[in-house]
C-alpha positions in Angstrom: -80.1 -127.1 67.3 -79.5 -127.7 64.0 -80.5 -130.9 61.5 -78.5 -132.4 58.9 -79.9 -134.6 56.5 -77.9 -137.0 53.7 -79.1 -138.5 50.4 -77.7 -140.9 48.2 -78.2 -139.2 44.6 -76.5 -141.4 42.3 -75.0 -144.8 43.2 -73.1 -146.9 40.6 -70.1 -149.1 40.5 -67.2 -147.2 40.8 -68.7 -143.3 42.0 -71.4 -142.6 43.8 -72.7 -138.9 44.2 -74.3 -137.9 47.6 -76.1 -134.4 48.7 -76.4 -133.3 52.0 -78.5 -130.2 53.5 -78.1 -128.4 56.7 -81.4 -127.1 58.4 -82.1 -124.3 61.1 -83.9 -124.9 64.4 -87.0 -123.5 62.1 -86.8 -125.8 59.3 -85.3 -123.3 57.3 -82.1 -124.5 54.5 -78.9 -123.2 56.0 -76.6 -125.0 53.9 -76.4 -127.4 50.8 -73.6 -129.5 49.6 -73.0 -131.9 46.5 -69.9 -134.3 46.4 -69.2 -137.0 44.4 -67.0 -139.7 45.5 -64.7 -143.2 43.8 -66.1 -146.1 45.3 -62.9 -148.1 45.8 -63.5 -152.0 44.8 -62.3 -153.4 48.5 -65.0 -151.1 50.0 -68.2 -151.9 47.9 -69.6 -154.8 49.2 
């Protein structure tokens, strides 16, 4: 089994940057990933 885990890093009004990690069945980092992302203005609520 594996564990993912997601973050918010940065959230402002028009992007918003979010991290996510991927962990092993013994806790160990597998994989890492950054994205950041346009908040569209009919989506933010």
């Amino acid at each position: 089994m594996v564990t993912a885990e997601g973050r918010v890093v940065y959230a402002g009004k028009k992007t918003a940057v979010i991290e996510a990690s991927l962990f092993t069945e013994n806790g160990e980092l597998a994989a890492k990933g950054k994205g950041t992302f346009y908040l569209r203005p009919d989506t933010v609520g």
